[in-house]
C-alpha positions in Angstrom: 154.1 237.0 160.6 154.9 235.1 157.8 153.0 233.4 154.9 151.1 230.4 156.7 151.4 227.5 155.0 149.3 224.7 156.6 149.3 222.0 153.7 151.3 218.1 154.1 152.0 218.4 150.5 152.3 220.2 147.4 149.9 222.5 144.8 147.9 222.2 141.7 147.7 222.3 138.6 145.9 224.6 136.2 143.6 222.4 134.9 141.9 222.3 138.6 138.4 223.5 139.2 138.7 226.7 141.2 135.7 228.5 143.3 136.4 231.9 144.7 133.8 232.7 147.9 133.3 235.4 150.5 133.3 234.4 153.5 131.9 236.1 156.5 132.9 232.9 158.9 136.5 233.0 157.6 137.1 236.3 157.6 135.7 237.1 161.3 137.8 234.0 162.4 140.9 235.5 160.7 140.1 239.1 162.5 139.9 237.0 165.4 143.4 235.8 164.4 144.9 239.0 163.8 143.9 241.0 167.5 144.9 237.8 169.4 148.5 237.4 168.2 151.5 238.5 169.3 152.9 238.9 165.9 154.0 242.7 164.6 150.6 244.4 163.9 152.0 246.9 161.9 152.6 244.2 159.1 149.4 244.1 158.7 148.2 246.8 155.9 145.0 247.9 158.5 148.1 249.1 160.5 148.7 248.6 164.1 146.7 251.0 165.3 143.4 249.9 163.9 143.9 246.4 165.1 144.7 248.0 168.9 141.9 249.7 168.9 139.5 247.0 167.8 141.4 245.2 170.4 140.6 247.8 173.1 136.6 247.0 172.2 136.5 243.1 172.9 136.2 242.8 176.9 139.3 241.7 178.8 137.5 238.0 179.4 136.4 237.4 175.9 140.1 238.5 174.8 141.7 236.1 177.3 139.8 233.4 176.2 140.6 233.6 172.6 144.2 233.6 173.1 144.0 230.8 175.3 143.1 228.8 172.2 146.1 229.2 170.6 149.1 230.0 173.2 148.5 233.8 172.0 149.6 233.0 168.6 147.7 233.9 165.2 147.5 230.6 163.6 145.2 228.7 165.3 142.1 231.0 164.3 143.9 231.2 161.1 144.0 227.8 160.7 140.2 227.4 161.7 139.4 229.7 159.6 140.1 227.2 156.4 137.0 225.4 158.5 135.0 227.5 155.8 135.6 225.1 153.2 133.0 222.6 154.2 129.8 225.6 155.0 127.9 225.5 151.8 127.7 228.8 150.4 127.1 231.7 151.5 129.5 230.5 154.5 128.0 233.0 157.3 128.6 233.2 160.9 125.4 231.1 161.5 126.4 228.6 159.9 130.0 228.3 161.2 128.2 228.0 164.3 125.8 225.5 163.3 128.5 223.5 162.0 130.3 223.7 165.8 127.4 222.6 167.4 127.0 219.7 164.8 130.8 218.3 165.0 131.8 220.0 168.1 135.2 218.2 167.8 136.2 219.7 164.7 138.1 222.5 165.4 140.3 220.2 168.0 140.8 217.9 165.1 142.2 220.6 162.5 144.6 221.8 165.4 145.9 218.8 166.4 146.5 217.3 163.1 148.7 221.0 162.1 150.2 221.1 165.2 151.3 217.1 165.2 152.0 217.8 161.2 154.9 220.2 162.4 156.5 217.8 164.7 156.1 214.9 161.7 154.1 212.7 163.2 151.9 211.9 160.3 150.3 209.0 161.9 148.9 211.2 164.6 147.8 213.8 162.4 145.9 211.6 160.5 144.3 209.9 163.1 143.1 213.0 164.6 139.3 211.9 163.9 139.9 208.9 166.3 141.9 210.6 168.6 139.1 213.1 169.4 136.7 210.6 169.8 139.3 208.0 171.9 139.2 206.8 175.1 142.3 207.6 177.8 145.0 205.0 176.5 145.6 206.6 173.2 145.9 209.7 174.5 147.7 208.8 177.1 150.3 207.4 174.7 150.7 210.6 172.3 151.4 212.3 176.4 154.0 209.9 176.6 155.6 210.6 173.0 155.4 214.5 173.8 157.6 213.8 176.8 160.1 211.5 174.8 160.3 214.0 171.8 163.0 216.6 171.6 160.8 219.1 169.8 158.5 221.7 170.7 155.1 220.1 171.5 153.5 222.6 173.6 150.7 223.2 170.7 149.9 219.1 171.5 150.2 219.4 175.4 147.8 222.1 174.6 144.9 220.4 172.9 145.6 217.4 174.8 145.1 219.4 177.7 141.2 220.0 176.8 138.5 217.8 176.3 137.6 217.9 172.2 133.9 218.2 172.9 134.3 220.8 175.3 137.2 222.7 173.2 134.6 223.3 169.8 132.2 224.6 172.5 134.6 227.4 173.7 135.2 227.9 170.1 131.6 228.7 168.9 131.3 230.8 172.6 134.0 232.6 171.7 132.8 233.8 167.7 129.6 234.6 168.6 131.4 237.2 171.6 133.4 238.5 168.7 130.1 238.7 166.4 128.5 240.1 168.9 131.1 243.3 170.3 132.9 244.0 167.3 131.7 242.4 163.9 128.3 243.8 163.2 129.7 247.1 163.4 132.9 246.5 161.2 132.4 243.6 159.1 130.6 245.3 156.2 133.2 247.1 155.4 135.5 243.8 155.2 132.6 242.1 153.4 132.3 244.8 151.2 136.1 244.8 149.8 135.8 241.0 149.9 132.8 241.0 147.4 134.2 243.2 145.4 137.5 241.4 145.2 135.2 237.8 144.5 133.5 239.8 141.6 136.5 240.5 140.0 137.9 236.8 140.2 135.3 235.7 138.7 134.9 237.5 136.0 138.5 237.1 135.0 137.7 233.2 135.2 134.3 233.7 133.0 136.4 235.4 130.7 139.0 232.8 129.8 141.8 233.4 132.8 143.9 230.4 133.4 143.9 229.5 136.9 147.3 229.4 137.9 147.5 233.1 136.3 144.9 233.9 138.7 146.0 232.5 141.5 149.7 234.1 141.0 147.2 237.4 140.3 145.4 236.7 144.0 148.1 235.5 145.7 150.9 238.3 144.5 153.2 235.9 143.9 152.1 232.0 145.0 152.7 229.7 141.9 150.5 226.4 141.9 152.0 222.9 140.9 150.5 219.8 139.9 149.3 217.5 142.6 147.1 214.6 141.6 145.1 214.7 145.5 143.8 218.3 144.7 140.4 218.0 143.1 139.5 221.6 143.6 140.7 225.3 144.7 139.0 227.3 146.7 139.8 231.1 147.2 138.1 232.9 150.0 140.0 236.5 150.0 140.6 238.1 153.4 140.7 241.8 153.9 142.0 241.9 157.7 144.6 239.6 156.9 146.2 241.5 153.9 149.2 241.4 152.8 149.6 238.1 154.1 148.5 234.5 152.6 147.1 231.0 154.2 147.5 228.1 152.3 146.0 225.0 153.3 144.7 221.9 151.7 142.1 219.9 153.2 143.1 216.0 152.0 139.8 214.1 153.2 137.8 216.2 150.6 140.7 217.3 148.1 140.2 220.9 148.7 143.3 223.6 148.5 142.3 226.8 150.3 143.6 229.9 149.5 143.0 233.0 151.9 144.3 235.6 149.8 144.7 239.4 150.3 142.3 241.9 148.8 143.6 243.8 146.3 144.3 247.4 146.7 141.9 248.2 143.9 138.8 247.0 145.9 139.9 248.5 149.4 138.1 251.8 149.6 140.4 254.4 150.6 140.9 258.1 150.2 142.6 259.4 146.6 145.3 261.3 148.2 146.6 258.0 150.5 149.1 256.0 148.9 148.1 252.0 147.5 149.5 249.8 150.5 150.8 247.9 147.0 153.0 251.0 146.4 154.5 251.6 150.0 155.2 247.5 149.8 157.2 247.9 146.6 159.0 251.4 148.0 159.9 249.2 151.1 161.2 246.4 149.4 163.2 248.3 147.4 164.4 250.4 150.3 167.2 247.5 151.8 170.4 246.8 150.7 170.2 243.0 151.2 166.6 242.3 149.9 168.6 244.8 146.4 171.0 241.5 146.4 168.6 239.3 146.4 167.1 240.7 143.4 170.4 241.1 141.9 171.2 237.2 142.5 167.7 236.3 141.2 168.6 237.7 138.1 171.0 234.6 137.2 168.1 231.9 138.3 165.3 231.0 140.9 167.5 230.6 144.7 166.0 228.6 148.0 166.2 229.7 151.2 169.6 228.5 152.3 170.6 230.1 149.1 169.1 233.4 150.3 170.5 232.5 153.9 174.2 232.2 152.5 173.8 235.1 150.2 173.4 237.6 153.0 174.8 236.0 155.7 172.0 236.1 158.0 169.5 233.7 159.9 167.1 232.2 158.1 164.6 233.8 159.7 165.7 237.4 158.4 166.3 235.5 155.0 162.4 234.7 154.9 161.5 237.5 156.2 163.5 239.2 153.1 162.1 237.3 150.5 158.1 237.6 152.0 158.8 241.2 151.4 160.0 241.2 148.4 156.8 238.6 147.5 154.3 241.2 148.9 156.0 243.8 146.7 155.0 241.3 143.5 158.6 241.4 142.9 158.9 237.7 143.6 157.1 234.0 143.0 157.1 231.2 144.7 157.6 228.0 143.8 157.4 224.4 145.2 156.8 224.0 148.7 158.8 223.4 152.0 162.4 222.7 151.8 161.7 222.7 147.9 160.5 226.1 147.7 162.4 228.7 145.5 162.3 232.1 144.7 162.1 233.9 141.2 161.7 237.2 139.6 158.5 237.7 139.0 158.7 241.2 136.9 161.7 243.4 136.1 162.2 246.0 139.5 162.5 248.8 137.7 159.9 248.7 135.4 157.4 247.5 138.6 158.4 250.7 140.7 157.6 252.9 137.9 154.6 251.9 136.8 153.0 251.5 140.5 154.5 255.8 141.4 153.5 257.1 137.6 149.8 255.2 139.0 149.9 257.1 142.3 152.1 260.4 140.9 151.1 260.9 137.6 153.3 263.4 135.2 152.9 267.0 135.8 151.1 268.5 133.0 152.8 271.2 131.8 150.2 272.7 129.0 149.0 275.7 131.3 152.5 276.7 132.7 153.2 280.3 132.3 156.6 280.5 130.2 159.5 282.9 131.9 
């Protein structure tokens, strides 16, 4: 998996209003996200083992349905998950599902317009409201422009596939199953981490803390820029989703959503296991190529291709390189798209020995008996 970045545009500015929530609807529709795809589990810092067995308690039907949604990938529960946005606080399961049953075409409307937004087609993805409401013809036409197109389209076959009305339906069916089997037992340990994560945000932002500091902070390494339609942030941090990021804006009411990983901090886990913060930063550290990268950063920010050239690999591996070394807090991003680049964010060395003198701290000495 891979940061998921959902927006048609740019980032913010500083100046912006930010809100950070927990949200128990956005966070069981990103653990819905997680067991369904087919992605590595083992990026995730639950590890792949908690997520097969959480897995192993949904029944085989309710399983089958959910990754129906999406063609068995992640980001169409992740991208639902942004749905959050528009519940009023506190943002609970309740009313998630309220909010299905009141616009039942909504969650065919967010997936059409991503999945129409990757192929270009602007027009379509902003006349997704219509389309879900349209009689055949329309439809029938953006059929007929799947079948001329070159590209992948099999996310719009998809939806086109399904009735809107009916689609939001199978959607709310299928969160309260999940509620239902799996999240009343786990999610207050996710809500708990989440809360205290929030807490923490805040206070920074009560205290003074520029946004886009705290949003670098949240994000490990996402760098806002100024963009005139964004009229607010919103941060809802995830804790089955860590290390990974969703970034999404929501144009029709100005909204940028953040899903950001929990820090370490506010995970509770045993003194003696390492920080997943300090096995990222070993592992970045522990690859020739993603050394180089560094190395080159030194001289200046570098984009993709840039990354791509300078280890003669796919682009893919390149990305996959530099999402790494982001997780690690080695790295920013900046810009967005084909735009993006890549900067040091803090010197290597310095990073890798602060995080193991955190974990192994200096041996005292005081009570060793002399030879």
């Amino acid at each position: 998996m891979r940061l998921v970045d959902l927006r048609g545009s740019t980032a913010t500015a500083s100046s912006t209003p930010v809100e950070v929530r927990a949200s128990e609807a956005a966070e069981l529709l990103r653990l819905i996200g997680v067991v369904v795809g087919h992605d590595d589990h083992s990026s995730y810092d639950v590890g792949a083992h908690r997520v097969a067995a959480l897995r192993a308690e949904l029944p085989d039907a309710l399983f089958d349905r959910a990754q129906a949604i999406g063609g068995g990938e992640d980001r169409a529960f992740l991208t639902l998950s942004n749905a959050a946005a528009r519940l009023p606080a506190p943002g609970d399961v309740d009313q998630l599902l309220t909010l299905l049953d009141t616009e039942p075409t909504l969650p065919w409307r967010m997936l059409l317009s991503i999945a129409t937004q990757d192929l270009g087609w602007d027009d379509v993805a902003a006349d997704a409201q219509a389309l879900a409401e349209a009689d055949a013809a329309p439809l029938e036409r953006l059929r007929e422009r799947c079948d001329r197109d070159d590209q992948d389209s099999e996310g719009v076959r998809r939806l086109l596939a399904t009735d809107p009305h009916d689609h939001g339906r199978e959607i709310a069916a299928i969160v309260a199953g999940v509620r239902d089997a799996v999240w009343e037992r786990i999610g207050p340990e996710a809500m708990a981490a989440i809360e205290r994560d929030v807490e923490h945000r805040r206070a920074r932002l009560t205290a003074g803390e520029d946004v886009a500091t705290l949003v670098l902070e949240a994000t490990n390494g996402y760098a806002l820029e100024d963009d005139a339609s964004v009229r607010r942030i919103l941060l809802l941090p995830s804790f089955w989703l860590r290390p990974w990021i969703i970034v999404d804006q929501l144009h029709d009411v100005g909204t940028l959503v953040l899903s950001t990983p929990v820090a370490d901090a506010f995970v509770a886990l045993p003194a003696e296991v390492p920080p997943p913060s300090l096995l990222k930063l070993t592992k970045a550290l522990a690859d020739e190529g993603r050394l180089k990268l560094l190395r080159r950063m030194t001289t200046g920010p570098i984009s993709l291709g840039e990354a791509t050239d300078q280890l003669g690999v796919a682009k893919a591996t390149a990305h996959h390189h530099l999402s790494i070394l982001r997780q690690a807090g080695l790295v920013v991003m900046q810009g967005a798209g084909r735009s993006t680049r890549y900067a040091l964010r803090t010197d290597p060395g310095e990073a890798a020995l602060d995080a193991l003198s955190a974990y192994v701290p200096a041996q005292n000495t005081s009570n060793t008996d002399s030879a």
